[in-house]
Residue, then its C-alpha position, 0 to 999 in steps of 0.5 A: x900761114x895757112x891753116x893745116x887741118x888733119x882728118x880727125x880735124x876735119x871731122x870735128x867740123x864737117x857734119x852730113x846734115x849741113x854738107x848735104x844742102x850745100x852739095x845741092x847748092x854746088x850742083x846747081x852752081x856747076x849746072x848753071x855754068x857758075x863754075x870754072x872746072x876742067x874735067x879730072x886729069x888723071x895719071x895712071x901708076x902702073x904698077x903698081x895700077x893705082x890712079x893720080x887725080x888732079x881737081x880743080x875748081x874755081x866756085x863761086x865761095x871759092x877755090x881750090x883743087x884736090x889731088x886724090x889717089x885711087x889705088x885699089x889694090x889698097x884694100x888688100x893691105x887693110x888701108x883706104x883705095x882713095x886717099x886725098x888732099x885739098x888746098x884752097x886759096x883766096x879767090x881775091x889775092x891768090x894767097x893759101x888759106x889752107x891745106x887738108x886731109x880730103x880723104x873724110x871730104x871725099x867720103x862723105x861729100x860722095x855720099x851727101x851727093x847721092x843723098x841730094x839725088x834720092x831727096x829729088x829722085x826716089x819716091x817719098x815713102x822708100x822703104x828698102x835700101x840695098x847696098x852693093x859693096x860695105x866699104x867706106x862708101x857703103x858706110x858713108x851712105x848709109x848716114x847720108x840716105x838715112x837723113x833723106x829717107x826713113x827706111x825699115x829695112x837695109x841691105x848690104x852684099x858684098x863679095x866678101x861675106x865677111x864683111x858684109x856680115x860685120x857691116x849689118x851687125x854695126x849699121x843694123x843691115x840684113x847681109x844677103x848672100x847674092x847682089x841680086x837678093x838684095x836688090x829684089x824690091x829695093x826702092x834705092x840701090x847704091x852701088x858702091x865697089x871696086x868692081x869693073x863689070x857689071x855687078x848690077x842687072x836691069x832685070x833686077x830693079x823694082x820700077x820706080x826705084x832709085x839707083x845711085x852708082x858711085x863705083x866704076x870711075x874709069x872709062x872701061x869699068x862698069x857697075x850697071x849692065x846696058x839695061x839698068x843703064x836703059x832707065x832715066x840717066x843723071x849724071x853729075x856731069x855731061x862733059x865728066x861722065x862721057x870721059x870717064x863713066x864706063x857706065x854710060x860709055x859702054x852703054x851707049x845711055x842717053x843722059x837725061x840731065x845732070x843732077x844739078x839741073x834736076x835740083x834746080x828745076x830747069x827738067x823734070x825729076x821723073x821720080x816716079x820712074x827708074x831713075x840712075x844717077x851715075x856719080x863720078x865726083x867733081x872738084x866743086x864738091x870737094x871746094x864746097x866741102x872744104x868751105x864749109x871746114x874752112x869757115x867752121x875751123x876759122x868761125x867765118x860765115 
């Protein structure tokens, strides 16, 4: 029989401070071609416009794939835009291990990636984190980037005031009334929305800062206008982020590197410059992630 493990159980074994090294881990193994991965294949539900994903991935601790929903809508209704679950088999024989929610995988494992790349990118003694958007991303990065970084002050925006009002007062964070108030001096800015034009302006970043973009995961979306995306580009993916980022697509940026050849040392991280890393998510995260799960639900190393 194969393990079943709902979200609140996959909470009770997933913890940020081990999923972090181990999203390093999984980037440097996709990088170094250790992977067997196909670009996310996605199918459009339209109405009510929501997205259907389907995740494969082959790693070298495992396999397995995610299949996510994306309907954005979903914020209206009060429930989650991403929604997902994962199974994984046993690489030797093919047989189930084990079925789980990965909605919980999802955000936290997108946040742990971003905190993999401030670690590398942004500079050591960061001080100011500006959060675009304050839902579940928002959350989730900042527990993740607190880990890597010990900022004095936080930020959050939102369009929706309210909820920018109600995410400062639960994570200690200053609501600021524009995008661009709280970006102004930031040393790393996440963006995290549902937005499909650009939210965030070039002339807005302080040189040297960080920039995780987590948002705009279709091909005509952006987050970034063209000149943010001017700056040092890292991407998860090369194949990944030139089907689906509109954020460099549009823009026509140049990617420098993927994340997982910067942690592995193969480039230079350029940390001391304005840095971008474009997220977009990879199957291999979420297999890594429910690894770890998997061997803590089971207690094999």
């Amino acid at each position: 029989m194969a393990l079943y493990l709902d979200e609140e159980q996959v909470r009770q074994h997933l913890r940020m401070n081990e999923l972090i090294p181990a999203m390093e881990k999984a980037l440097i193994d996709f990088s170094a071609g250790q992977v067997t991965q196909p670009v996310r294949s996605v199918i459009t539900v339209d109405p009510p416009g929501g997205f259907f994903g389907m995740m494969p991935a082959r790693t070298p601790n495992g396999l397995g794939i995610k299949l996510v929903t994306f309907y954005p809508k979903n914020a209206e209704r009060g429930i989650p835009t991403h929604m997902a679950t994962i199974f994984l088999a046993d690489p030797e024989t093919g047989a189930p291990l084990a079925v789980m929610d990965g909605t919980l995988i999802t955000e936290m494992r997108t946040a742990a990636v971003s905190a993999a790349a401030t670690k590398l990118l942004s500079s050591l003694d960061a001080k100011i984190l500006a959060i675009l958007g304050s839902g579940v991303q928002a959350r989730s990065h900042v527990e993740a980037l607190r880990l890597v970084r010990r900022f004095e002050e936080v930020r959050v925006w939102s369009r929706t005031p309210e909820h920018a009002e109600r995410f400062a007062k639960e994570f200690g964070a200053k609501a600021m009334p524009a995008g661009e108030a709280a970006v102004r001096d930031a040393d790393v800015v996440v963006t995290a929305t549902n937005s499909k034009m650009s939210i965030l302006r070039g002339a807005w970043l302080k040189r040297g800062c960080h920039i995780n973009a987590v948002g705009a995961c279709r091909p005509d979306w952006r987050e970034l206008d063209d000149e943010a995306m001017a700056n040092v580009v890292l991407v998860d993916s090369r194949e990944g982020a030139m089907q689906e980022s509109g954020d460099v697509i549009l823009s026509g940026a140049k990617i420098y590197a993927e994340l997982g050849e910067a942690l592995a040392r193969k480039v230079p991280a350029r940390a001391n410059e304005t840095t971008i890393f474009k997220s977009l998510g990879m199957a291999v995260e979420d297999i890594a992630a429910a690894m770890l799960v998997y061997r803590s639900a089971t207690n094999k190393k």
